[in-house]
C-alpha positions, 0 to 999 in steps of 0.5 A: 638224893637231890631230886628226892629231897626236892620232892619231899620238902614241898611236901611236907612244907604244904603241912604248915603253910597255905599256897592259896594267894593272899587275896583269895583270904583277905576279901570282903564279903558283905554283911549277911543281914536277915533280909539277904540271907532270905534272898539268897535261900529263896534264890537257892531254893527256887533253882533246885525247884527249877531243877526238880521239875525238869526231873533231876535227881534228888541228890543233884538238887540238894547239892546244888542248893547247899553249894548256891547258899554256900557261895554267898556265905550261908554254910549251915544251910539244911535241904529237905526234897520230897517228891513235890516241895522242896524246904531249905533252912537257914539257922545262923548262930545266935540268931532266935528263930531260923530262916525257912523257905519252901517250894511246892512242886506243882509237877514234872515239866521238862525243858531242858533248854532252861535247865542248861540256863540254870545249871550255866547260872550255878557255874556263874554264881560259884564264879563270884555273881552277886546275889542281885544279878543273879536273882535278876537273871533267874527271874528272867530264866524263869519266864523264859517260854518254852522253846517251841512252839505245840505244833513243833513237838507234836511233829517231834513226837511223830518223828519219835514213832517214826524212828521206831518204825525205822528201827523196826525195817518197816517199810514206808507204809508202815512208817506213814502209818506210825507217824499219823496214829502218833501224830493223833495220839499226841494231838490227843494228849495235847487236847485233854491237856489243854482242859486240865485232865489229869495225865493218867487219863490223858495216857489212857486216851492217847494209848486207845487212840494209837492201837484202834488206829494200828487196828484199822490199819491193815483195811488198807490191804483193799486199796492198791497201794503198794506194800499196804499187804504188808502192814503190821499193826504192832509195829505201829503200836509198839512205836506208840508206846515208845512215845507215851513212855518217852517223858517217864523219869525212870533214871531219875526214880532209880537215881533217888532211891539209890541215894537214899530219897526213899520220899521222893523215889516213891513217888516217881516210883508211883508216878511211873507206875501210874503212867504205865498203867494208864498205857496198859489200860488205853491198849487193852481197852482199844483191842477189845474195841477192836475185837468186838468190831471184828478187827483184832489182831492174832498175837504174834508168836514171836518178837517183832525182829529189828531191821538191818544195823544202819537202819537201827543207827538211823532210827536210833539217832531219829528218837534222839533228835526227836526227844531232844525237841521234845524235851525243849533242848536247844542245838548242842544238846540235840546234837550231844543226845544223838552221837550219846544215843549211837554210842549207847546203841553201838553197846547194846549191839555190842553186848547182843553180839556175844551172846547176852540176852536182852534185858543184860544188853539193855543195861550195858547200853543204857550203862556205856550210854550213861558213863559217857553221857556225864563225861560229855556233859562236864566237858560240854556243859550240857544238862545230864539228865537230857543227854541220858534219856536219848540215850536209853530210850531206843532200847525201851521194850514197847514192841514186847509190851504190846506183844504181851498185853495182845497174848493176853487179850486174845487168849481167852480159854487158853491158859497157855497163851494167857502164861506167854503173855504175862511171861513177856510183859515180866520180860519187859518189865525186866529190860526196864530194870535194868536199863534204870540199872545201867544207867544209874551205875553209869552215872554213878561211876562217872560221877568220880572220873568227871571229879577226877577231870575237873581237879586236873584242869584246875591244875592245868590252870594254876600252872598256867597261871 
């Protein structure tokens, strides 16, 4: 009975008394006049924007917002995200009229190096930084450039085809070829940026220069170079269509609508959508191009088969490292975003080996990717929501989306190769989905075990003390 009445007597001794040290009850805090409780809301505030623009969820946000506010003492503070602004208010008791700040959210902008500087400034800020310091720090986080140069990521976004082809078993003509029609489509993009087009016409743009390259390409079968007989042009478009789709915030819309920020998951919804179609659009009005100067392309009867496993592992870890550069990320997560994207890879081969259809296989990769994803982003401290796109974006179905919009185009009369076609893109459309799916179901079930993680190491440390 010892032992038993041992255990039970801090039990019951943890009711009435409080094992927190007396320091941690008997430190000062500062006054919280006006005008610092409206240094600290903007100071919150303007981290959930910096957050926001990167593309994390709404939720992750708020609770960043609340919990930055809550450090320094502000405890009733309401969030408010939509789609482009943020609104946090601050109400003390007593006080006559609130404290309100408001960020508009010009638009997505993603650089996930600053937002690892964010999220270990949040760590340090919980960790008892003072206001001041901390607002000091983010300014200087802020005007932090871009972590490469343009002509950096627009080679990235040339590797990224590059391991689409590769994934593909293309041979070494067709990857030279998807390389240079991703390398004009995102040189492109980067010109009508650069004048201010709006990115729905910048997607239309870059999608019609990528396919009537991939339509001409097969004019290479009269030079003598070898294996130009064996060009396949929608090989190279489906690899383009990986690129113009890399930036999408697919997890982050799936993410919001399912925790409730119906505001802001419709406008990612609608953003997404809108990009998508100004891909759809660029393709179609290209093969139509191309059919009137007699280089169309005859649809293929079948889907365009993978290549052998290694080279899918390779190709998979190329699009990772590529997006990664892509994204702004710096050396760990590059590295993080390749071994998650083999992981997730591995589960879709996994779920294709015993007999799961795609769209299924996709989502328990996207989902094996993502569960792990937020468990190395606890223990290595980097952004969630970089490491998570890497991981999902080698099972994007761009092959099938060409394949149908190509059926569609050339069918003419056929009201049967019409019906193939929209059948294959609702096919696409369900592999996306699900990959949203399985990646938000992977978060979310991760979410609890990274918590469960963290209070056990905050034990280890109060034993160790």
């Amino acid at each position: 009975m010892a032992p038993r009445r041992r255990k039970l007597l801090p039990s019951l001794s943890s009711l009435v008394r409080s094992d927190l040290p007396t320091d941690t009850l008997t430190e000062a805090f500062p006054v919280i006049d006006d005008a610092l409780a409206a240094q600290i809301v903007e100071l919150a505030i303007r981290i959930g924007e910096t957050m926001l623009v990167a593309g994390a969820p709404a939720s992750e946000v708020t609770l960043t917002i609340v919990r930055v506010a809550g450090t320094y003492g502000l405890d009733q503070v309401h969030v408010e995200v939509s789609y482009n602004s943020i609104t946090a208010t601050y109400h003390r008791p007593g006080a006559e009229r609130p404290i309100t700040s408001m960020r508009v959210v010009r638009g997505a902008a993603p650089d996930h190096e600053r937002l690892q500087r964010v999220q270990a400034l949040v760590s340090d800020i919980r960790s008892g930084l003072d206001p001041q310091t901390a607002s000091e720090r983010f300014r200087r986080i802020r005007h932090t450039p871009f972590l490469y140069r343009p002509p950096a990521v627009v080679i990235a976004q040339g590797m990224l085809a590059v391991g689409v082809a590769i994934m593909f078993g293309a041979p070494w003509i067709v990857i030279v070829l998807a390389f240079v029609a991703a390398i004009l489509a995102a040189l492109t993009q980067y010109a009508l940026a650069k004048a201010h087009v709006p990115y729905f016409f910048s997607q239309i743009a870059g999608a019609f220069v990528l396919t009537l390259a991939a339509a001409f390409s097969p004019l290479l079968a009269l030079t003598p170079l070898p294996g130009a007989q064996d060009i396949r042009p929608s090989v190279i478009v489906a690899s383009g269509i990986v690129l113009m789709l890399a930036g999408l915030t697919v997890v982050g819309a799936a993410q919001d609508a399912i925790d409730g920020f119906a505001l802001t998951a419709m406008g990612r919804m609608l953003e997404l959508t809108t990009h998508t179609l100004g891909v759809v659009l660029g393709i179609l009005a290209a093969l139509e191009v191309a059919s009137v100067v007699g280089r169309g392309m005859d649809p293929p009867n079948e889907a365009v088969p993978l290549g052998a496993v290694p080279l899918q592992f390779l190709g998979a870890g190329l699009i990772a490292v590529a997006v990664a550069v892509y994204n702004g990320a710096g050396r760990r997560i590059i590295v993080v975003s390749t071994v998650l994207s083999l992981i997730a890879w591995a589960g879709y081969l996994a779920a294709s080996s015993i007999g799961l259809d795609t769209a299924a296989a996709s989502g328990i990769g996207a989902f094996v990717g993502s569960f792990v994803g937020v468990l190395a982003a606890y223990r290595l401290h980097v952004p969630s929501v970089a490491i998570t796109i890497a991981a999902i974006l080698p099972m994007v179905p761009g092959a099938a989306v060409f394949r149908g919009l190509l059926s569609i185009v050339e069918a003419g009369d056929e009201g049967s190769l019409m019906l193939v076609g929209f059948e294959t893109l609702v096919g696409a459309a369900i592999v996306g989905i699900s990959l949203a799916v399985g990646a938000s179901l992977g978060i979310y079930l991760g979410q609890p075990v990274r918590a469960s993680l963290g209070s056990v190491s905050k034990a280890r440390v109060r034993l160790r003390r």
